[in-house]
C-alpha positions in Angstrom: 24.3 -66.5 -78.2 24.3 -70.2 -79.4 24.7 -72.1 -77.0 26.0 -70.4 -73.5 24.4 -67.3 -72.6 27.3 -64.3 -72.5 26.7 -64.1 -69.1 27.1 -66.9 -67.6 30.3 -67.5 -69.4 33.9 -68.2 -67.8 36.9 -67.7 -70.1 40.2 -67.9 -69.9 43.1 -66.1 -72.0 46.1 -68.3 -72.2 49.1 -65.5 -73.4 48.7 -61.3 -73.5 50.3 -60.0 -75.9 49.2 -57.5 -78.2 46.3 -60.2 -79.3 45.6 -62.2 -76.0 45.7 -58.7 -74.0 43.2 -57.2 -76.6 40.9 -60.4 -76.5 41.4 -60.0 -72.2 40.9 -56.1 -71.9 37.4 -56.7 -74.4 36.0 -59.2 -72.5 37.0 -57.8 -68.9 35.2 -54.5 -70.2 32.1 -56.4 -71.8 31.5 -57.7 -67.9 32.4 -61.4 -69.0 33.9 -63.9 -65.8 37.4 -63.3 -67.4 41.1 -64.5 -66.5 44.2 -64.3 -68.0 47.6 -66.1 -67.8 51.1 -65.4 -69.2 54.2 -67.3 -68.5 56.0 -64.2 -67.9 55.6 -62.8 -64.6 55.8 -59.0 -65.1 52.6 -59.2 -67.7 50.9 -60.7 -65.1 51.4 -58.0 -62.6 50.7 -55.6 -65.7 47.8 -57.5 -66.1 46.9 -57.5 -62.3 47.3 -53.6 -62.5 44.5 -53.3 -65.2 42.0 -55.4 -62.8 42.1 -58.5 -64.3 42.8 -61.9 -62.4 46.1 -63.6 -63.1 46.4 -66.4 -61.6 50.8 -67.6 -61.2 50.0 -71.2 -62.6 48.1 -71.9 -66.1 46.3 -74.8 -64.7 44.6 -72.7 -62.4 43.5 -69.9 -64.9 41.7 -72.7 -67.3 40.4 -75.0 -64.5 36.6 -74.6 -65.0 36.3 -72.3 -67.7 33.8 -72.2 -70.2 36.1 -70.8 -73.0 40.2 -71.0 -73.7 41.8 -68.7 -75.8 45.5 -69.5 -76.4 47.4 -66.9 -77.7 50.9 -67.4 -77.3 53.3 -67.6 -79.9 53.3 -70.3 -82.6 55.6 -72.6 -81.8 54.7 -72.6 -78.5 50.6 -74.0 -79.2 51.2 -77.5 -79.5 52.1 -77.7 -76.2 49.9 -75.2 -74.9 47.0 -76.6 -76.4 48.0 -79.9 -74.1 48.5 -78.4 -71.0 44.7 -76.7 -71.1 43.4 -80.2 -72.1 45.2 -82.0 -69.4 43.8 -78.6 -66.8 40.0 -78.3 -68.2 36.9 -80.2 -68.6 35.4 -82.1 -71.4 33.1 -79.3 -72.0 35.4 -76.4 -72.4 35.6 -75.2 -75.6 39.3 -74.2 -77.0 40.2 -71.8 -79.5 43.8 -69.9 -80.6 44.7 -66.7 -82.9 48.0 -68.3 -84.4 48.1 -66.8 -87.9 48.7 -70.1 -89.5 46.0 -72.9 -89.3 47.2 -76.2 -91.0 49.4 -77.0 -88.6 47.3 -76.7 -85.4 44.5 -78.0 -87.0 45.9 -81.7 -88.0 47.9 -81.1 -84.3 44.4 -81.1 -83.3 43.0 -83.7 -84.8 46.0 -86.4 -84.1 45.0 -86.1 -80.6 41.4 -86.4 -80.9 40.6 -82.8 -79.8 38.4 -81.6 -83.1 35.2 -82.0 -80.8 36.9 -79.1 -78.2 39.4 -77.2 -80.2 37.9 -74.8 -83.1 41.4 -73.3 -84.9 40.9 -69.4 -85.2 42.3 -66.4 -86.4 41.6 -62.8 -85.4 42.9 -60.5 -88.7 43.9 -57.5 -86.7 47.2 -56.1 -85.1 49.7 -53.7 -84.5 52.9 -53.3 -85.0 53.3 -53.2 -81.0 53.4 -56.1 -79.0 52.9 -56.7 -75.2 50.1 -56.4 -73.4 50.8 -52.6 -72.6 49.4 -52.3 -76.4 46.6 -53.9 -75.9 43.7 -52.3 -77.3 39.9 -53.7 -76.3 38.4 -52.3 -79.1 40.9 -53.7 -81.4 38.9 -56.3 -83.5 35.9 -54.4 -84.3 34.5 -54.1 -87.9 37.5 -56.7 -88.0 37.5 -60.6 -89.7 38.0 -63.7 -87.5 38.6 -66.9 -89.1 37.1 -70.0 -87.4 37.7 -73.4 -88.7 34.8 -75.5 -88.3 34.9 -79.3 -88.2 31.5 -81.3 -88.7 32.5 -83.0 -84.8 32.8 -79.5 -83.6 29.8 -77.7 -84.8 28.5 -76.9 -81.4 31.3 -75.0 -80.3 32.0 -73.2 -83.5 28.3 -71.8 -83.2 29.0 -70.8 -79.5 31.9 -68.9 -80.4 30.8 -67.6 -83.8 28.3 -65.7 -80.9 30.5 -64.9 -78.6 33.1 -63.4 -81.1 30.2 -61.3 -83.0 28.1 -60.5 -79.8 31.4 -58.9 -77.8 34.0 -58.2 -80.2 32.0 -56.6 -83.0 33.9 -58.7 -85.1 33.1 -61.0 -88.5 32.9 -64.4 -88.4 34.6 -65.9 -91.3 34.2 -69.6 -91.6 36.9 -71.1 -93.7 39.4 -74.7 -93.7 42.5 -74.6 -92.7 44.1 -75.0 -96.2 42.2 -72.7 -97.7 43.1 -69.8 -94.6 46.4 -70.5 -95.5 46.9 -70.0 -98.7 44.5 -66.8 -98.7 46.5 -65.5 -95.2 49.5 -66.1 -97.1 48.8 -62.9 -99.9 46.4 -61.4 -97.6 48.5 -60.8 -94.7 52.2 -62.6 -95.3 53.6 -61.4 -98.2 52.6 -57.5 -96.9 55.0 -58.4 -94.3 57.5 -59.5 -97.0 57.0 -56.4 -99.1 57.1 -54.1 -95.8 60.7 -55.3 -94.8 61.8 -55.4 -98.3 61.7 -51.8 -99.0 62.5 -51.2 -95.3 65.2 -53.1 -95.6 66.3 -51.6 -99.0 66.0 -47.9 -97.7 68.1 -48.9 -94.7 70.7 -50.5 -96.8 71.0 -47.5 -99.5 73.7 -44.6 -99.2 70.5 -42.3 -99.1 69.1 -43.6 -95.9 68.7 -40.3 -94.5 67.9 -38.2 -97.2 64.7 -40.9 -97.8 64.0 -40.5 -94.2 63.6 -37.1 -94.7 61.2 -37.1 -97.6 58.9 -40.2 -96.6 55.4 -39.6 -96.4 52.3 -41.5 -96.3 53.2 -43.9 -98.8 56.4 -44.9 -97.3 54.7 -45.2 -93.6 52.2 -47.3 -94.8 54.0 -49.4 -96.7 56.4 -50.5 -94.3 54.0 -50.2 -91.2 54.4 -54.0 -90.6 58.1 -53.9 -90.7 57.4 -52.9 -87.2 56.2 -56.0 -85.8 59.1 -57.8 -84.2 61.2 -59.4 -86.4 61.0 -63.2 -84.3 56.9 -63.0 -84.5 56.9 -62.4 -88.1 60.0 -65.3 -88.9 57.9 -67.8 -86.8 54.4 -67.1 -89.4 56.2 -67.2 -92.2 57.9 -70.4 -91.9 54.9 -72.1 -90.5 53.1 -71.3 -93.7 56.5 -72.0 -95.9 55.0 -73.4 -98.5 51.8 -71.2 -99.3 54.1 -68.0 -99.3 56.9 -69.2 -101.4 54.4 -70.6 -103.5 51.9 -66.9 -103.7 55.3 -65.1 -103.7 56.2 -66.6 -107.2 52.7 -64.4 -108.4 53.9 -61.3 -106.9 57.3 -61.4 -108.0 55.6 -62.0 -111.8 53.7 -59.0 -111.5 56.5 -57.2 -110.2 58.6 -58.4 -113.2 56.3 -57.5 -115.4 56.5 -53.8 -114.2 60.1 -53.7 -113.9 60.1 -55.0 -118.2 57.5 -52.5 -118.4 59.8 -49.9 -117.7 62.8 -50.8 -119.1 61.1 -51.0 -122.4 59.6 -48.1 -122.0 56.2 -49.2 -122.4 53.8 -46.7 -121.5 50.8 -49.0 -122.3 51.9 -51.8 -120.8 53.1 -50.0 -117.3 49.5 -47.8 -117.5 47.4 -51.3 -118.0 49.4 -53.0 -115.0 48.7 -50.5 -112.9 45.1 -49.8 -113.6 44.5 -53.6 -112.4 46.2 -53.4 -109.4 44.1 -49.8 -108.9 40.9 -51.6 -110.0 41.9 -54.2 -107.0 42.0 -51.3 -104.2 39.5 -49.6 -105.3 37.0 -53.2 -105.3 38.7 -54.3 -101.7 37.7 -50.5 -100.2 34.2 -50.5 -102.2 33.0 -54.0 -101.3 29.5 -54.3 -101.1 28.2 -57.8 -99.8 24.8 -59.1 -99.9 23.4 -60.5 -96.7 21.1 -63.2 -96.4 20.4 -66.3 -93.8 20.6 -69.2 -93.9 18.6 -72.2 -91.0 20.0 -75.9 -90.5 18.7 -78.4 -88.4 20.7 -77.9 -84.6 21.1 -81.6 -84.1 21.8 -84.5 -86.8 24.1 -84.5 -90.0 26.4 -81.0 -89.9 27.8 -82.1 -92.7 25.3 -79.7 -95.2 25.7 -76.8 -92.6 29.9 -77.5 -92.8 29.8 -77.3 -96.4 28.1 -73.9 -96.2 30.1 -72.2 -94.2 33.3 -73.8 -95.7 31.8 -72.3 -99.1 31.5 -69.3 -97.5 34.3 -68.0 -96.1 36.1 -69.7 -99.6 33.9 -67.3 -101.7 34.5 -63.8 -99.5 31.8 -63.9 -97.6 31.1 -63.8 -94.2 29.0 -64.5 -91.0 27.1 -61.5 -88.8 25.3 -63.4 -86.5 24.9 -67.3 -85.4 21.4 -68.2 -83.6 19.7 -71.5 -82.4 16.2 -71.0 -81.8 13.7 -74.2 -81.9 15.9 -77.0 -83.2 17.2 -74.7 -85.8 20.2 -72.9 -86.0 19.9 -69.6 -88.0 23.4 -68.2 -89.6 23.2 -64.4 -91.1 25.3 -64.3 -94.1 27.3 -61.7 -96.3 28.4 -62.2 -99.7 30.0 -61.0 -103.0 27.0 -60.3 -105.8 28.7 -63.1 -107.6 29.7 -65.3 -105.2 28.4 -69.0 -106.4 24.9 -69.8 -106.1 25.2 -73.1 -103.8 26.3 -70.2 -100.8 23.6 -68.0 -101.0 
């Protein structure tokens, strides 16, 4: 691990729902000095009841830890994100899982925090929430977005570690803007599409009869209309902007099947959909190059920034973070064609 061995590492979880309770339940079962807090007191007698430590005040669960996650909702981080500052040393590095970045981040940095606080976000879920859904294996195989800042590098590394060493997860280093507008076709606009033929079905005069016929494609496609409907209102209007913005593609390609089919164009409506097939087919057949990567541990970050800004921005991502004789050693993964200056 970077820069704290596993462990010897104290961590709090601030929030247990679904994500918080997953990130809790790993690092409970991985052995880790773990305890959780929740401003609602029945999930912290649930969360008493699964072994874990849950303390009644939130100062007390972050006082001398190592590591804070916060994971409660978005509105709600700001704040949060204050209270563990005012209740935690200098030392104790601070992280969330909101599924928007931009905001937090310049939150962040107003207050002087960008040496403590490394933005993050875990791209796994359920449509269940609570920490009665938790799963500990949840964000294996699975990408985690960190945000690292040039002030911050240090704890970046340490939980680039932490999050590949326990969660079996992938480290994807990327800004804040750029997480946001990807986030915003990559996981915001599914949620868009989901309650819009959800919502369609549920409005029809066929409700049932559909109902009765769906399949596969119709349980998949709306799987995320599950999530609750205030968790999914609060991302999308923190990331306003990117998603009305990436909605305007969508709704082009989408009028361009719609004309497709009015007109009767068989070629047109065949060549639309072979390039959305030719997508699915590249996002379940990705093959990345791996590759590493050594910067000096102490001095300018600024070239080692600029990396892993790069690449996150060009697909890639990180399998392993290691500082071993002034040198910190990054194990990449990349597109083929990802540009040169990453690799």
């Amino acid at each position: 691990m970077a820069d704290s061995p596993r462990g010897r590492l104290r961590v709090a979880v601030v929030g247990t729902g679904l994500i918080g309770g997953s990130i809790l339940l790993r690092l409970h079962e991985a052995g880790l000095d773990v305890v959780g807090w929740d401003p609602d007191r029945a999930t912290r007698a649930a969360g008493r009841e699964r072994g874990v430590a849950f303390p009644d005040e939130l100062g007390e669960a972050v006082r001398d830890r190592d590591v804070v996650f916060l994971c409660g909702p978005l509105p709600s981080l700001p704040e949060t994100l204050l209270s563990a500052v005012r209740h935690t040393r200098d030392g104790c590095v601070l992280t969330d899982v909101g599924s928007t970045k931009g905001a937090v981040a310049a939150f962040a940095a107003a207050h002087g925090l960008t040496d403590r606080f490394v933005p993050g976000h875990p791209m796994a879920g359920t449509e269940r929430s609570g920490i009665t859904a938790a799963v500990p294996a949840l964000f294996a195989g699975a990408a985690w977005v960190l945000c690292p800042a040039a002030e911050g590098i240090g704890p970046f590394r340490m939980l680039s570690s932490l999050i590949v060493d326990v969660f079996d997860a992938r480290v994807v280093p990327m800004s804040p803007t750029v997480h946001d507008s990807v986030v915003a076709l990559a996981s915001h606009i599914p949620h868009l599409l989901a309650g819009s033929l959800a919502g369609a079905v549920a409005g029809s005069d066929v409700t049932d009869a559909v109902l009765g016929l769906a399949a596969g494609s119709f349980r998949d496609g709306t799987r995320v209309a599950g999530t609750p409907a205030r968790r999914t209102a609060n991302m999308l209007l923190d990331n306003r902007e990117q998603v009305v913005r990436q909605l305007g593609q969508v709704s082009a390609f989408l009028d361009g099947l719609a004309a497709a089919l009015r007109a009767r164009d068989d070629d047109a409506l065949v060549a639309l959909l072979q390039r959305a097939q030719g997508l699915r087919t590249a996002f379940l057949d990705r093959d990345l190059l791996a590759h590493r990567r050594e910067f000096p541990a102490d001095g300018d970050h600024r070239a080692e920034v600029a990396y892993l800004m790069g690449l996150g921005a060009a697909g890639g991502y990180l399998t392993g973070c290691r500082i071993d004789g002034g040198r910190v050693g990054y194990t990449g993964h990349l597109p083929p064609a990802a540009p040169a200056g990453v690799r």
